[in-house]
N, C-alpha and C positions, 0 to 999 in steps of 0.2 A: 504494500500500500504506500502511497505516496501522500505527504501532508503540506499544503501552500502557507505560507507564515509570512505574515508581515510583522517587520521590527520599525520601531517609531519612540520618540522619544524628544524633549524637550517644544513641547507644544507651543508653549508658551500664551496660549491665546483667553483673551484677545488683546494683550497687549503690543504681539511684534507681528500682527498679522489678524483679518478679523476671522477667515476661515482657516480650513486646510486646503492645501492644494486639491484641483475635482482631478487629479490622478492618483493621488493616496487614497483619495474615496472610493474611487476606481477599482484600487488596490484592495481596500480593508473590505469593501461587495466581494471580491471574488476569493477571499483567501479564507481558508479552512481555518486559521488562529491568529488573532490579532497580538502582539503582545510589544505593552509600552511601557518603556522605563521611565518613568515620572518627567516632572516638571510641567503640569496639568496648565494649574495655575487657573481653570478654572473648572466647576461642574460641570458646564453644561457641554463641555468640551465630551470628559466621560460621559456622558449617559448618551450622545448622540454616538460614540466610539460603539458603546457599550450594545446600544439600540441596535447596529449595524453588522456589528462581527459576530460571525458564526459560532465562534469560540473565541474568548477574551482572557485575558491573564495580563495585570499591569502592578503597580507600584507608584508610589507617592514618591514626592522629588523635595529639596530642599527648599524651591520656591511655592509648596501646595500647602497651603493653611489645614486649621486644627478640623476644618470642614472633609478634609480626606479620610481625617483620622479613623473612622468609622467603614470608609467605603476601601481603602486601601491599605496592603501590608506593606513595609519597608520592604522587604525579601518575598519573592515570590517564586515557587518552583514547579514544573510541569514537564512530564515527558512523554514526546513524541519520537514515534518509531524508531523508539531504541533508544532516545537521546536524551539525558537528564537535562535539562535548563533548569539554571538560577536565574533569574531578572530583579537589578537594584539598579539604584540610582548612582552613585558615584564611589567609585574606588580610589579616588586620592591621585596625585599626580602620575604625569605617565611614566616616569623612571622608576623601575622595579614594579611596575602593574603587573606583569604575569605572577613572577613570583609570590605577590602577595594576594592575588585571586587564588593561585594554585594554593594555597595554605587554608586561604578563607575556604575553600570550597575542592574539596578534596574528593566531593565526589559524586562532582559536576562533571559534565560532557561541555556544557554551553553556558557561560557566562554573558547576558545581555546587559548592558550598561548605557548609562547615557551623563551627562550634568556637561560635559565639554563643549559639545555641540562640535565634536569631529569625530569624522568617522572612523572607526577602528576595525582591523581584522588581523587578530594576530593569535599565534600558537604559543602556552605556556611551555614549559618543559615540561613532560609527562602527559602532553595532551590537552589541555583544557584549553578550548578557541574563546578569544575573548575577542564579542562584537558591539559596538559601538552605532546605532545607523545615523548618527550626526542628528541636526534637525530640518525640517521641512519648512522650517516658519522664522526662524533666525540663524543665521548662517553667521553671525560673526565674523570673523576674518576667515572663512574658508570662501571660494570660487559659488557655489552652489547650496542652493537649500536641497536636503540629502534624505531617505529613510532606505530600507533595504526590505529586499522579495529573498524568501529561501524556501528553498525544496527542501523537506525532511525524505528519506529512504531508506530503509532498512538498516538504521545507524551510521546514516551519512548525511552530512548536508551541505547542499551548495548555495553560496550564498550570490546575490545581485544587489551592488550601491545602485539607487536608481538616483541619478543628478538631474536636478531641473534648476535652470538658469533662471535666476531672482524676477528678471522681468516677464518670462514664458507665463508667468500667472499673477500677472501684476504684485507681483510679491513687492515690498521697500528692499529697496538694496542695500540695506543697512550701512 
C-alpha cells in the first residue's frame, strides 16, 4: 500500500499571509495525511486544515497561544507503512541537529520539524531522516515559500520540496 502525506508547517496566518496557497489546498484534498508542525498562530487556520484532511496529525508551535493548549500536543507520533514519525516544532539550532534528534528520539524513523522556516532533509547517523518543509506563507530569507509531498511505501519514503515563487500566488515577498 502506498500513503500520500503532506508536511507543512509555520503557517503563520493570518499574519504573513491571509490564506494558504490554492496549491497546498490542492495538496492537503488529495493526500491520505496531512501532518503540520506548529506555528498555527491561528484556529481557524486548524479547523479549516482539520475540516479538509483525510487524516491529520499536527503540533503547536512557539508562536500558538494557550488557545492550542487543548487542541494540540507539543510531540506528536504516527506511523505509516512501516515508518514511525515524530512531529515537533523546533529542535534548537542547526549545528548538531541530527545528533541530538537521534538521542531525542531513538526510535523514530521520521522526525518532522518546523520553527526555521527552511527547508531541511537530512540523515542522522543510524538512520533517523530529519525533514523540515520550510513555510508556505513566510519564507524569510529563503528564495520561495516551500511545504513538501511524500510517498510513504513499504518502509520507504520519498520525499518532494514543492517551491512556489512568492508572487505565483500573490504571496508579500517579505
Amino acid at each position: 500500500m502506498t500513503t500520500s502525506i503532506v508536511l507543512l508547517s509555520d503557517t503563520h496566518l493570518p499574519k504573513r499571509a491571509k490564506d494558504l496557497p490554492a496549491g497546498l489546498w490542492d495538496d492537503i484534498d488529495a493526500a491520505d495525511l496531512v501532518v503540520h508542525a506548529g506555528d498555527w498562530v491561528d484556529l481557524a487556520t486548524l479547523d479549516a486544515v482539520e475540516a479538509r484532511a483525510a487524516r491529520f496529525v499536527g503540533v503547536r508551535g512557539n508562536n500558538d497561544g494557550p488557545e492550542f493548549d487543548d487542541r494540540l500536543p507539543l510531540v506528536a507520533h504516527v506511523d505509516v507503512e512501516g515508518l514511525r514519525f515524530a512531529v515537533v516544532h523546533e529542535t534548537g539550532a542547526a549545528t548538531g541537529r541530527e545528533r541530538r534528534a537521534a538521542a531525542a528520539y531513538p526510535d523514530v524513523d521520521v522526525l518532522v520539524f518546523g520553527h526555521s522556516h527552511i527547508p531541511w532533509d537530512t540523515v542522522a547517523p543510524g538512520g533517523l531522516r530529519l525533514l523540515n518543509p520550510g513555510s508556505p506563507t513566510d519564507r524569510r530569507r529563503q528564495p520561495d515559500h516551500t511545504w513538501m509531498r511524500c510517498t510513504a511505501s513499504d518502509g520507504s519514503l520519498d520525499v518532494e520540496l514543492v517551491r512556489l515563487a512568492p508572487r505565483s500566488q500573490g504571496m508579500p515577498s517579505s
